[in-house]
C-alpha positions as CSV (number, residue, x, y, z in Angstrom):
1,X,-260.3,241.8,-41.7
2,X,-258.7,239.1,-43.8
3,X,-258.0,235.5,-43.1
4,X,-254.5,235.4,-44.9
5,X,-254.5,232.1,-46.6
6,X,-250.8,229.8,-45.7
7,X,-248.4,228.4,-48.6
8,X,-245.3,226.0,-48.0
9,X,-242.6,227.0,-47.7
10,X,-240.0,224.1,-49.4
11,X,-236.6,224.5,-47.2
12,X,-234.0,224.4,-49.7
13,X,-230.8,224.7,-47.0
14,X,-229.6,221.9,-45.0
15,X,-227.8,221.8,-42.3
16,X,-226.7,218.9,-40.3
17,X,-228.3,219.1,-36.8
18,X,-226.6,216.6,-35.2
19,X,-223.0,217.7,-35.5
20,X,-220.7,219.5,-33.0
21,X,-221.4,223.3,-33.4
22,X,-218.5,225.8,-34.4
23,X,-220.3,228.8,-33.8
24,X,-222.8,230.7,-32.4
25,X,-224.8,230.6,-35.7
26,X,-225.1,226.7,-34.9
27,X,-227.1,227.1,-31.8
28,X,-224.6,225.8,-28.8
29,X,-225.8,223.8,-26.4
30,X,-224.1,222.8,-23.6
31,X,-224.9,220.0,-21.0
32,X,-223.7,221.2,-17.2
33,X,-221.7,218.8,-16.1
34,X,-222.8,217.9,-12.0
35,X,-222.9,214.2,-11.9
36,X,-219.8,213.9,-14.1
37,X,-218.0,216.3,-12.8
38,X,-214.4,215.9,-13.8
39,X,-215.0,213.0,-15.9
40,X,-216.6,212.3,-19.5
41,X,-220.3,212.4,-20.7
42,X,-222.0,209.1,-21.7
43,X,-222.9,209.2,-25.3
44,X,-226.3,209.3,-24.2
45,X,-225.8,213.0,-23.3
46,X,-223.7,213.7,-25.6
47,X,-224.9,212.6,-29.4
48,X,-228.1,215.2,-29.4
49,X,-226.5,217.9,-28.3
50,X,-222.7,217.7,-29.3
51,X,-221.8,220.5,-26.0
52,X,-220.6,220.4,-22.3
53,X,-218.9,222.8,-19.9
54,X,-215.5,222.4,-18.7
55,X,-213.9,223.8,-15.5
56,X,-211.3,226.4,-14.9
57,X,-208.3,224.9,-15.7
58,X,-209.4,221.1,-16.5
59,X,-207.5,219.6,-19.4
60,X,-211.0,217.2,-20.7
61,X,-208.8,216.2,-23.1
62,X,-211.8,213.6,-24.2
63,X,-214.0,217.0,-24.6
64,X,-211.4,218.2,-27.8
65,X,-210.9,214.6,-28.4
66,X,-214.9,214.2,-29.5
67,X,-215.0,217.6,-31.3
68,X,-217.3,218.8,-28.6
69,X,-218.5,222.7,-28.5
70,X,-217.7,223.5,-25.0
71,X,-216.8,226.8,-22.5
72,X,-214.2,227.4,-19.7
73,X,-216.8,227.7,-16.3
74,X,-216.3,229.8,-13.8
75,X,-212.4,230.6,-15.2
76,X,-211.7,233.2,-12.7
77,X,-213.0,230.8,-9.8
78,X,-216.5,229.9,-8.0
79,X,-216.4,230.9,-4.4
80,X,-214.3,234.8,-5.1
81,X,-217.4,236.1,-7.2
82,X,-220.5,234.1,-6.0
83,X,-221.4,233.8,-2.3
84,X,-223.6,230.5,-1.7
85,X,-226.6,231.3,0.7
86,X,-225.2,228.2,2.8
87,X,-225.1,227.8,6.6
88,X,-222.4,230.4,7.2
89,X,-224.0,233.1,5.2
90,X,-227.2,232.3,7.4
91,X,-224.8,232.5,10.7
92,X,-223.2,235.6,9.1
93,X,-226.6,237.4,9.0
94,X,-228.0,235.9,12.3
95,X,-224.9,237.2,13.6
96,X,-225.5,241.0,12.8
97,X,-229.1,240.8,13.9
98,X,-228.3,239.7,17.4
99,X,-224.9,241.9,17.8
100,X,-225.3,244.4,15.1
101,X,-221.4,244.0,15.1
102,X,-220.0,246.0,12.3
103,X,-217.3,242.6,11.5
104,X,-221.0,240.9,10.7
105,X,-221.4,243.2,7.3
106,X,-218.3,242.0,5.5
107,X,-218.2,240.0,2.9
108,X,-216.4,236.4,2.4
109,X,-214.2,237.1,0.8
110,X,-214.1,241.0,0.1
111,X,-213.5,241.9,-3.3
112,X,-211.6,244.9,-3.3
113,X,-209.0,242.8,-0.5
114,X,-205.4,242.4,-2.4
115,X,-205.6,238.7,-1.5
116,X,-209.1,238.1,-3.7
117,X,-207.8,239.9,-6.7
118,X,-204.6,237.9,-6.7
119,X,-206.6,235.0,-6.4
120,X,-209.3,235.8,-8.9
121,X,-206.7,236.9,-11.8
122,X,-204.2,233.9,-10.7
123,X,-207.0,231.5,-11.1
124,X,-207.9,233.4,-14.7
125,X,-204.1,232.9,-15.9
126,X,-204.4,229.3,-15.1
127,X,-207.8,229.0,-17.0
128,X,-206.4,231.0,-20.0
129,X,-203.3,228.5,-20.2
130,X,-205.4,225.2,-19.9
131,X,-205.4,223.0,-22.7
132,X,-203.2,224.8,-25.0
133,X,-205.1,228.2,-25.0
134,X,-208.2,226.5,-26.5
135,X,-211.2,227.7,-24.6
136,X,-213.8,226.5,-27.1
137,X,-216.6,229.5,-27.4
138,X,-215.0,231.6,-24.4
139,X,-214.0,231.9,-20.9
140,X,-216.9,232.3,-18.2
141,X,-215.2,235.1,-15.9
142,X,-218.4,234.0,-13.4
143,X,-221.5,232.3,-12.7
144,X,-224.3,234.2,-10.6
145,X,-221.8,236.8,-9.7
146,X,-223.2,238.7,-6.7
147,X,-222.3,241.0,-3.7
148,X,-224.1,238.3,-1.3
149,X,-226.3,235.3,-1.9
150,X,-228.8,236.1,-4.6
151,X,-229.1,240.3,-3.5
152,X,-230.6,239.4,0.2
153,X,-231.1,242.7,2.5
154,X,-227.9,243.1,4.5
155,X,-225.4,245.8,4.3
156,X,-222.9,244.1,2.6
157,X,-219.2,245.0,2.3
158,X,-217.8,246.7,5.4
159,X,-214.4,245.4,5.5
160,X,-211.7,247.2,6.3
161,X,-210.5,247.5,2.0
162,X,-214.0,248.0,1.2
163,X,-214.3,251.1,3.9
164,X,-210.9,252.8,2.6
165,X,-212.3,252.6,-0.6
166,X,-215.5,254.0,0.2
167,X,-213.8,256.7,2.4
168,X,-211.6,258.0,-1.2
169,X,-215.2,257.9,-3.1
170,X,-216.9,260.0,-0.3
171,X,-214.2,262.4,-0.5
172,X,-214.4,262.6,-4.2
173,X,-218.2,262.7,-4.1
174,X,-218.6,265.4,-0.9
175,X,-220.5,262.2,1.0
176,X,-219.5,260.8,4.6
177,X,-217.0,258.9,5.4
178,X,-219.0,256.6,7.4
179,X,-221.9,255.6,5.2
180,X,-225.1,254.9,7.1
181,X,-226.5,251.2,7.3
182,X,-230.0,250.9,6.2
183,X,-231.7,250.2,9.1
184,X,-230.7,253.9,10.0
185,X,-231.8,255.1,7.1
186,X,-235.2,253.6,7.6
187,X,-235.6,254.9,11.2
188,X,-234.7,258.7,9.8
189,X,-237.0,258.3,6.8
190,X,-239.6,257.4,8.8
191,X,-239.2,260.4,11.0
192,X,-239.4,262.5,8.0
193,X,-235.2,262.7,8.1
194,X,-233.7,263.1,4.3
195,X,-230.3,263.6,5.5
196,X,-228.6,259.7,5.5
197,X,-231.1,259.3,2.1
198,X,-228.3,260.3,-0.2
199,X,-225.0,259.1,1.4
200,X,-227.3,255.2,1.2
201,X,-228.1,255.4,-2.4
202,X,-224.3,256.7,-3.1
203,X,-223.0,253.3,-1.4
204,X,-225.4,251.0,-3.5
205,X,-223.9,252.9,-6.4
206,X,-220.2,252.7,-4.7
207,X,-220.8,249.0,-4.5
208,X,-222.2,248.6,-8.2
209,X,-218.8,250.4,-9.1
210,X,-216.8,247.6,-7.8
211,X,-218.7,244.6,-9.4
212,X,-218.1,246.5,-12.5
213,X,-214.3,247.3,-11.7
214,X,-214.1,243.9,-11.2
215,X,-215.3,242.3,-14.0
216,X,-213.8,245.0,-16.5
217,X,-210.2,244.0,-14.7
218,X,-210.7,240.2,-14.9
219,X,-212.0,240.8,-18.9
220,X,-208.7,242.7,-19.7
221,X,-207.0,240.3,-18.3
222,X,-208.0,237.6,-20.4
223,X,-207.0,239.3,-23.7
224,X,-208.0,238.6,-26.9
225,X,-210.2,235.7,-25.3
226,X,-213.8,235.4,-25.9
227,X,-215.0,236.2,-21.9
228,X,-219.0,236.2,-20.7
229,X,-221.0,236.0,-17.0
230,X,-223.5,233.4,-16.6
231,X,-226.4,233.3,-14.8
232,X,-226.8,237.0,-14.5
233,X,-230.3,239.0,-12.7
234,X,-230.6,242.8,-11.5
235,X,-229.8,243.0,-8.3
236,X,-228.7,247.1,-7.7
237,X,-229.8,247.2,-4.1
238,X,-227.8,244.9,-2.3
239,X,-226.2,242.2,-4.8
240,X,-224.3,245.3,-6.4
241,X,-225.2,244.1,-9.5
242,X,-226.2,246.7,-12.3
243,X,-227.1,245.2,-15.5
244,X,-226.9,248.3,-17.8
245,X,-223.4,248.6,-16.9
246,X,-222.3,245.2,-17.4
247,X,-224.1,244.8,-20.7
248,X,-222.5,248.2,-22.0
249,X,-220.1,247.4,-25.2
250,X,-217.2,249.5,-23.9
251,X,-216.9,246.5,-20.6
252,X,-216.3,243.9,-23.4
253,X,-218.2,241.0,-22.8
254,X,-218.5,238.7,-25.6
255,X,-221.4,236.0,-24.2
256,X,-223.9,236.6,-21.2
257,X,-227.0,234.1,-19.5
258,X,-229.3,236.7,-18.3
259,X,-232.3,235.1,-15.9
260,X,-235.8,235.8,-17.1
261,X,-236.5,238.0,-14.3
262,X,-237.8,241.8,-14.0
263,X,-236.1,243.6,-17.0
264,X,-233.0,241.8,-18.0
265,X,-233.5,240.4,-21.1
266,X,-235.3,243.4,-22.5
267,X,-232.0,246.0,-21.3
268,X,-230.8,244.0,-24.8
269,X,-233.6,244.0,-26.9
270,X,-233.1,247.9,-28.7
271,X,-229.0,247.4,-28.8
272,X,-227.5,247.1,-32.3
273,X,-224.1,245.8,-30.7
274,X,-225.2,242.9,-27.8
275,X,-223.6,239.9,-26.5
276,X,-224.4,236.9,-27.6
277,X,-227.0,235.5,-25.3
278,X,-227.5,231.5,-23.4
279,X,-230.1,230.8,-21.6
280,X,-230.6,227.8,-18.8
281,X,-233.2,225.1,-19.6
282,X,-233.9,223.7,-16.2
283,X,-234.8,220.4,-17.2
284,X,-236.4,219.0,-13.7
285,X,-238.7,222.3,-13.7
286,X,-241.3,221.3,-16.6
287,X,-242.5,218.3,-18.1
288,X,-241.3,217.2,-21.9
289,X,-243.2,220.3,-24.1
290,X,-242.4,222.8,-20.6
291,X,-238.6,221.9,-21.4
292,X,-238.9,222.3,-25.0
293,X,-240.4,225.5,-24.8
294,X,-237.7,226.8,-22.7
295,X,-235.4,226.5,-25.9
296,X,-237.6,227.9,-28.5
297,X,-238.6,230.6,-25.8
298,X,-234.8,232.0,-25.8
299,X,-234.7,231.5,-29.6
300,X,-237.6,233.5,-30.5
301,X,-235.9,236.3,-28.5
302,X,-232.6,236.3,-30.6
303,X,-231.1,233.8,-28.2
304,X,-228.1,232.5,-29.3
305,X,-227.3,229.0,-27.4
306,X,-228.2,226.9,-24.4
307,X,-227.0,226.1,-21.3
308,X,-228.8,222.5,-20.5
309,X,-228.8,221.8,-16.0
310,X,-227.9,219.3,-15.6
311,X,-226.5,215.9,-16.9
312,X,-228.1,214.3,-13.6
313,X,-231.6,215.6,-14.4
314,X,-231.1,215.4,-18.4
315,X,-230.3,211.4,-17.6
316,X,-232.7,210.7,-15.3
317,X,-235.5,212.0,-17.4
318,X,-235.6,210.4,-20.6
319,X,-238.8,211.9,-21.6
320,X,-237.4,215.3,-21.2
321,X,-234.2,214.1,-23.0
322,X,-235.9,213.3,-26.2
323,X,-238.2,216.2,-25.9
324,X,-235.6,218.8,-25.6
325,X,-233.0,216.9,-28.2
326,X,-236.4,217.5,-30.5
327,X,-236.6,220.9,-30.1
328,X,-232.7,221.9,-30.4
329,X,-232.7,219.6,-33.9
330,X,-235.5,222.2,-35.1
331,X,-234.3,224.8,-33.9
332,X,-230.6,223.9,-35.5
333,X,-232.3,223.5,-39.0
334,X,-234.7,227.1,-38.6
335,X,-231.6,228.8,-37.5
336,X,-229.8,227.8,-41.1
337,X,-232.7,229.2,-42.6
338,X,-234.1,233.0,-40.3
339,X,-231.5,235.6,-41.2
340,X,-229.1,236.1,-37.7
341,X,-230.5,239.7,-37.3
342,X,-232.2,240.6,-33.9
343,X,-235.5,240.7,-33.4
344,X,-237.2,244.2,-33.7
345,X,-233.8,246.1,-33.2
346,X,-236.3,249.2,-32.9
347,X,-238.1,248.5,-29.3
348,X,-241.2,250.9,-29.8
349,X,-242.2,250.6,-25.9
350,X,-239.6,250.1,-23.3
351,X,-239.3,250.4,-19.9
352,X,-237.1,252.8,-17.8
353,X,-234.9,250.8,-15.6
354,X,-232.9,252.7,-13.1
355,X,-230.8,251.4,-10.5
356,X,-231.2,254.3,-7.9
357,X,-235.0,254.5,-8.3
358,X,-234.7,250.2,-7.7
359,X,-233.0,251.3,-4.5
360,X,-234.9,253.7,-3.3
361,X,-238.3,251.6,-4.0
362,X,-236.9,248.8,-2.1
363,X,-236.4,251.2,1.3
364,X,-240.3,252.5,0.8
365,X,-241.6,249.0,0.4
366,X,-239.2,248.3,3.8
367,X,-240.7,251.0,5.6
368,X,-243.3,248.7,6.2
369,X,-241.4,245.7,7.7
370,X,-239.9,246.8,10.9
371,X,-237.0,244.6,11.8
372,X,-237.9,242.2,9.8
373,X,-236.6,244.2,6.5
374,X,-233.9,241.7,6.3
375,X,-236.2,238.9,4.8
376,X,-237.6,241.1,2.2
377,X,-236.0,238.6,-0.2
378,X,-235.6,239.5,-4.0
379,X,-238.0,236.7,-4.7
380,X,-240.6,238.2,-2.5
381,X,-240.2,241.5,-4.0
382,X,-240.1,240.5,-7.5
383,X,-243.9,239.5,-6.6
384,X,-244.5,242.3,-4.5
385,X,-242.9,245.3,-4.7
386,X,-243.6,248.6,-5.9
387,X,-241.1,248.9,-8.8
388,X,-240.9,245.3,-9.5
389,X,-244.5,244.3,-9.7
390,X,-244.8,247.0,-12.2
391,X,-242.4,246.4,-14.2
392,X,-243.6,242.3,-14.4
393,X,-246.9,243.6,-15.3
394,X,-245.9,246.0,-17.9
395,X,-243.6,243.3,-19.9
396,X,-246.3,240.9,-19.9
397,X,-249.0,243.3,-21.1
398,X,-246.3,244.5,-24.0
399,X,-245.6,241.1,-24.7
400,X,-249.4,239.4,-24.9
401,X,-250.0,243.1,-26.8
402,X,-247.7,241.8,-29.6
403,X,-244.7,243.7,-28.5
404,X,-241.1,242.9,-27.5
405,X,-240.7,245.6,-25.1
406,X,-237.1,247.1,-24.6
407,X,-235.9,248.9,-21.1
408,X,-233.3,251.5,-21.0
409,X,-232.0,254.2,-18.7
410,X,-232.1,257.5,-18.7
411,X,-229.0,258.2,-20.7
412,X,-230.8,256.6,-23.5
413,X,-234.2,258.1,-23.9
414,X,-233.0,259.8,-26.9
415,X,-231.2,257.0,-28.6
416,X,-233.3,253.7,-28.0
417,X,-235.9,254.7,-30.5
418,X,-239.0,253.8,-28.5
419,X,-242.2,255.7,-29.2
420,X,-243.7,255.1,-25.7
421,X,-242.0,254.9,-22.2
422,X,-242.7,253.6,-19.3
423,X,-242.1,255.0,-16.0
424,X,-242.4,252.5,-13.4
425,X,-242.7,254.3,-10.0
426,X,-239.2,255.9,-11.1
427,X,-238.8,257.5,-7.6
428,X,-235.4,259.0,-8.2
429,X,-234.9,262.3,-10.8
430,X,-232.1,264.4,-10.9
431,X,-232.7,268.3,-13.1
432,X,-230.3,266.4,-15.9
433,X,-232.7,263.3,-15.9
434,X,-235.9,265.9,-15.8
435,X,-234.4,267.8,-18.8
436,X,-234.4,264.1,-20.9
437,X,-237.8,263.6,-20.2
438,X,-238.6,266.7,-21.2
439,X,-236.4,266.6,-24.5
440,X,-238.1,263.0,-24.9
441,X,-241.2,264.7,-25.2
442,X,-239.9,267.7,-27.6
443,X,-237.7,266.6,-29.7
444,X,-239.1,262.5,-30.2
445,X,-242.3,263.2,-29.9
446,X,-242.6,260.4,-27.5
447,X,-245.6,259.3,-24.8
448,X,-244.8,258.8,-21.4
449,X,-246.5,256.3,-19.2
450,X,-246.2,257.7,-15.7
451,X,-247.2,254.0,-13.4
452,X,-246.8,255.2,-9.3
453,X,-244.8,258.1,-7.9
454,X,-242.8,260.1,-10.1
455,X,-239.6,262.3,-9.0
456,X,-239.5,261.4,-5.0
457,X,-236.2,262.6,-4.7
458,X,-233.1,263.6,-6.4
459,X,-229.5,261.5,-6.6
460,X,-228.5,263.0,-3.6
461,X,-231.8,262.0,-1.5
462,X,-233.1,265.5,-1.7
463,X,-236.6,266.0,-1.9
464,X,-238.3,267.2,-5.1
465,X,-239.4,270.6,-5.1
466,X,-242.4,270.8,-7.2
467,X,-244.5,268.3,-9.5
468,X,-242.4,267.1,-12.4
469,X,-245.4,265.2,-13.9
470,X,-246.8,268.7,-14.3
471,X,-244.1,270.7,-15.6
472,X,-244.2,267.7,-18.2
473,X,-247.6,267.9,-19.2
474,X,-247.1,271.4,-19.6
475,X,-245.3,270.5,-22.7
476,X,-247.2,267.9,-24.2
477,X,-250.8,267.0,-22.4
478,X,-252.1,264.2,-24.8
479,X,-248.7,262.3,-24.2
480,X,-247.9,261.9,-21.0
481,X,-250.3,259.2,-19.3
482,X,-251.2,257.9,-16.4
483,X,-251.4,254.1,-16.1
484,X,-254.6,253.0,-17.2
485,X,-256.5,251.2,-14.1
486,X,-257.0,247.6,-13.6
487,X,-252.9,247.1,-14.1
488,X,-252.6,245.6,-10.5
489,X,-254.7,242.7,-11.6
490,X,-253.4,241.7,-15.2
491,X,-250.9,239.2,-14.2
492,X,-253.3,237.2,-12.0
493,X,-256.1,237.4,-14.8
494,X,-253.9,237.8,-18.0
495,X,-254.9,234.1,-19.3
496,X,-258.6,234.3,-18.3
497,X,-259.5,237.8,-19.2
498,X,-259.0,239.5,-22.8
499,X,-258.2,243.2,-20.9
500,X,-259.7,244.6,-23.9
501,X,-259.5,248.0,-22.4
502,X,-255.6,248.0,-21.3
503,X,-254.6,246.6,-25.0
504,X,-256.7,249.9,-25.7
505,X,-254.5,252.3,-23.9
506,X,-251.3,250.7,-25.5
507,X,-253.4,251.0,-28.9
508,X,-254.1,254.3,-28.3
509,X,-250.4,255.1,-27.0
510,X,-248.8,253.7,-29.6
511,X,-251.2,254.9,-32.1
512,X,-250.7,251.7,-34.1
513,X,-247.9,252.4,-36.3
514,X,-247.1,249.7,-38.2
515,X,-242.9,249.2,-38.3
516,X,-241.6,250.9,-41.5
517,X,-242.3,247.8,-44.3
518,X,-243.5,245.1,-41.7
519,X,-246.6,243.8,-42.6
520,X,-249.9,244.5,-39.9
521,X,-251.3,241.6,-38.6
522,X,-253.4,240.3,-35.8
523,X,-251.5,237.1,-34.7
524,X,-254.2,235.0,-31.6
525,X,-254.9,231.6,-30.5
526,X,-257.7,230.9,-32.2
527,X,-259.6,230.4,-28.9
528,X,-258.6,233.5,-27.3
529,X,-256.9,232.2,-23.7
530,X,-253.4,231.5,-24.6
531,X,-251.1,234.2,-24.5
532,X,-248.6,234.7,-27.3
533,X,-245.0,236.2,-27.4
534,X,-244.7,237.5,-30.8
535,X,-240.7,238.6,-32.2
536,X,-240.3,239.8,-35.6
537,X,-236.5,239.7,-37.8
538,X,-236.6,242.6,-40.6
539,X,-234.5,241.5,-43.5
540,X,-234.4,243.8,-47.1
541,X,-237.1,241.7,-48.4
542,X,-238.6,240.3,-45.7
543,X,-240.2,239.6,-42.3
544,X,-239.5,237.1,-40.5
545,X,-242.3,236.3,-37.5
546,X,-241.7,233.7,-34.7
547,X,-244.5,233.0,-32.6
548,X,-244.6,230.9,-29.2
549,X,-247.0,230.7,-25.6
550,X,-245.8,233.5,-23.8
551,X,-245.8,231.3,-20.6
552,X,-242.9,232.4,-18.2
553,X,-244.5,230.8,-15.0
554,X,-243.6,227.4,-14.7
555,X,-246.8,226.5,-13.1
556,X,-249.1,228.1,-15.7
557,X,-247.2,225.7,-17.9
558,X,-247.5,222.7,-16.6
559,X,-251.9,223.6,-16.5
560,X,-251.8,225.3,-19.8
561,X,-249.4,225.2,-22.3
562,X,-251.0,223.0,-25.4
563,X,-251.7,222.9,-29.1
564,X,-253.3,225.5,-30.2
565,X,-254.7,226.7,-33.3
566,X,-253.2,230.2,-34.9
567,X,-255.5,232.9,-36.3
568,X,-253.7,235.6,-38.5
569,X,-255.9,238.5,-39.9
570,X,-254.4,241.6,-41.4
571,X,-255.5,244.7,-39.9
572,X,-255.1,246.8,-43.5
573,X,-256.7,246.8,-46.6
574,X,-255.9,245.3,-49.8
575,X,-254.5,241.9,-50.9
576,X,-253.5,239.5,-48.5
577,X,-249.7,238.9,-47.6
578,X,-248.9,235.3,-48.4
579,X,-247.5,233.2,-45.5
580,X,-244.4,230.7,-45.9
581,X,-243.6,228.7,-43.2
582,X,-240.6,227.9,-41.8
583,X,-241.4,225.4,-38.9
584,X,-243.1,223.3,-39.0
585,X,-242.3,223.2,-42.4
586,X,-245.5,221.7,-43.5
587,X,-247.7,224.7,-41.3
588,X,-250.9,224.8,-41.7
589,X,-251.2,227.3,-38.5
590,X,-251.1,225.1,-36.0
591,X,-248.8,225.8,-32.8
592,X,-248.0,222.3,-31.5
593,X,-247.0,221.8,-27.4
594,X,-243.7,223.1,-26.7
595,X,-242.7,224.4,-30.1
596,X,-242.6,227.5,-31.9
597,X,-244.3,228.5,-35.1
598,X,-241.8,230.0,-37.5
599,X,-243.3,232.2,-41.0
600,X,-242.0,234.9,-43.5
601,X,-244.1,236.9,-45.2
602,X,-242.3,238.7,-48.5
603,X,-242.4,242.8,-48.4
């Protein structure tokens, strides 16, 4: 091993960090108005970051008037798109549990009723013709669009539009035209019953359908317009919401927020053609360096902009103020100097995300509950369920292992260009998804990672006949895995224990191949017991390494997120790369509170 020795790097480019962006290359920032709602920023919230939201169709003349970067909120309305978990939602769903009245299960307002579409696309055109057509960097089309509040457990939408729909998709699809409610579903499964399996997982796809349906209409209508979602997280079994689908290019969406939960950021990290990306910084969540590292957390990701909540929390914190104004002026100058490329466009471990197997996990964990499936909350399951508390622990073990991991789906085993997949209790297979695998074996040369039950059923609920784990071992023995033991306790011991032997199995899995030209190091906290996120750029004659605490708990934050001292080693013979820092531009490889540290190394 080799210390590498650091050099300054003298920025030559300078860019002026304190002026209104005009692009996305400038790092957008953008202060949510709440207390101001409908009126003008003080200067105080304005001069550091230069960005603010504006509202459908408000004029905020004052917004143009001070050269401020800005977007259109919520342009095709609030309350059409996004259901508020509010008193009458809790009514709504009290209601069905005492009557099990059918009226209970639809939604406020439905969105395949003639009246909501008018509404939504009215509310659009009205948004589009605001302020003489300018819509700054783009029209948000929604924020936190959902089938219900957040994806709670209830058999949302059985109106009377959304059951003629669903009647012409059974008809298309061979299914019922009554689809069964999930708690029938769980009483037949847990009988032993297959039969209502299928016709279940066919309406969480129907629903998925119409989220996308919707927001592909509502994107055409707003023409040549820059259009995005806000405040996006996978929600496929009941909040209809499938992220693969809305971050496909041929849907069109120009500019996406997608929440730090389960998978969602990493369904972007192996595409060439992606959105451009904002992130929330929740500034009442984390003290001064916990809100500064939410910034340079998205950044070293390939984020693109911030969006800042709110102007009542940014004003009443000064501390935070200053803190994150810090960070966005660093991040404004690094950004003039890292090449705009993404980081690691070739994800060499993902994992495979796929809605129906989400679905289908969701009703085994609920077999459990009794009647109280209904409060399995997506927060609770995020923690604890069987697909979701894998696929937590397998992005933080990629990420502390030095990896950016990627997820994908099925129809892009063969195109993502990982080396090693994992398969996270991936309880739904059909023979065409089988025949990937198996090709992903063949023809990439792949390892899979099998983590929990593997093939359960098929798209149509039918059991599996046979053991596909075997027919794919059959091909290739040494490379398809199971999940090395002790993964049930990483996340809980990540920052206290080294896990020597799981960074082993990933070693061993991904045989250590360095990326073609990028140098091989061994980037640590000198002290051993701070986790690090580590994203590389790959330019023609250089990579470009950003390093920051790979802290995505608040909590573990606020106890341990600190200075730290960086110890790179290269892990190959012969001379020593030569390091030249970018921030802080006088390194000496020291990670300070709440920053990031910034390096190239020359190929």
């Amino acid at each position: 091993m080799q210390l590498l020795v650091a050099l300054l790097l003298a920025g030559t480019q300078t860019v002026d960090v304190n002026a209104a962006p005009q692009a996305w290359s400038d790092f957008p920032v953008f202060v949510w108005r709440q207390r101001y709602a409908g009126r003008p920023l003080p200067d105080v919230l304005i001069e550091p970051f230069r960005g603010t939201n504006v509202v459908r169709d408000e004029d905020a003349e004052w917004v143009r008037a001070k050269g401020l970067a800005f977007y259109v909120t919520s342009a095709a309305g609030r309350d059409d798109v996004h259901v508020d978990a509010d008193e009458a939602w809790t009514a709504q769903v009290e209601r069905w549990k005492r009557t099990g009245d059918p009226a209970a299960l639809a939604r406020v307002p439905c969105l395949t009723d003639p009246a909501t579409i008018r509404r939504l696309d009215g509310t659009l055109a009205r948004s589009v013709a605001a302020r003489g057509g300018a819509h700054g960097f783009g029209l948000s089309l929604g924020d936190e669009v959902t089938l219900n509040p957040s994806g709670h457990p209830l058999d949302l939408c059985r109106s009377d539009t959304c059951e003629a729909r669903w009647r012409a998709f059974a008809t298309a699809h061979d299914l019922p035209a009554v689809a069964p409610l999930t708690n029938v579903v769980r009483r037949d499964l847990a009988a032993g019953e297959f039969a209502s399996l299928g016709p279940w997982l066919a309406r969480r796809r129907f629903h998925r359908d119409v989220i996308v349906e919707t927001v592909r209409r509502l994107a055409s209508r707003a023409g040549a317009h820059d259009v995005g979602l806000l405040g996006l997280t996978a929600s496929p079994v009941f909040g209809g919401i499938d992220l693969g689908a809305l971050l496909a290019p041929d849907l069109g969406l120009d500019f996406v927020e997608l929440y730090p939960a389960l998978e969602g950021r990493a369904l972007l990290a192996w595409r060439s053609a992606r959105p451009r990306t904002l992130a929330t910084v929740f500034v009442q969540a984390d003290a001064p360096d916990g809100v500064a590292w939410q910034a340079w957390e998205h950044w070293a990701r390939g984020g693109d902009g911030l969006v800042v909540w709110s102007d009542q929390y940014l004003e009443d914190r000064p501390a935070q103020r200053a803190r994150l104004a810090e960070a966005v002026r660093d991040i404004r100058r690094v950004n003039a100097l890292v090449p705009r490329v993404a980081p690691m466009p070739d994800a060499r471990v993902a994992v495979l995300s796929d809605p129906d197997s989400i679905a289908a996990s969701w009703l085994r964990d609920a077999l459990l509950d009794g009647p109280t499936w209904t409060s399995r909350f997506p927060t609770y399951q995020r923690e604890f369920g069987g697909y979701e508390a894998r696929v937590e622990t397998w992005l933080r073990l990629v990420e502390d292992h030095g990896e950016l991991p990627a997820a994908i789906g099925f129809a892009e085993l063969l195109t993502a260009g990982a080396d090693v997949v994992i398969l996270p209790r991936v309880l739904v297979v059909d023979a065409g998804d089988a025949r990937l695998l198996e090709r992903f074996l063949r023809e990439q040369r792949g390892v899979l990672v099998v983590d929990g039950e593997l093939a359960w059923v098929d798209r149509r609920g039918v059991p599996w006949d046979g053991e596909l784990v075997e027919r794919l071992r059959a091909i290739a023995p040494e490379r398809v895995l199971d999940a090395p033991p002790g993964m049930e306790a990483y996340r809980a011991t990540r920052v206290t224990n080294e896990h020597g032997r799981l960074h082993a199995f990933l070693d061993r899995a991904l045989e250590r191949s360095p990326y073609a030209g990028t140098p091989a190091l061994r980037i640590r906290a000198a002290d051993g017991t701070l986790p690090l996120l580590i994203t590389r750029r790959n330019t023609a004659d250089a990579t470009w390494f950003t390093v920051v605490p790979n802290l995505p708990d608040a909590e573990q934050r606020g106890s341990m997120l600190r200075t730290a001292r960086l110890q790179i080693e290269a892990t190959d013979a012969g001379e020593p790369p030569t390091i030249e820092w970018i921030h802080p531009a006088d390194g000496d490889g020291t990670l300070r509170a709440g920053d990031a540290a910034v390096f190239r190394i020359a190929r």
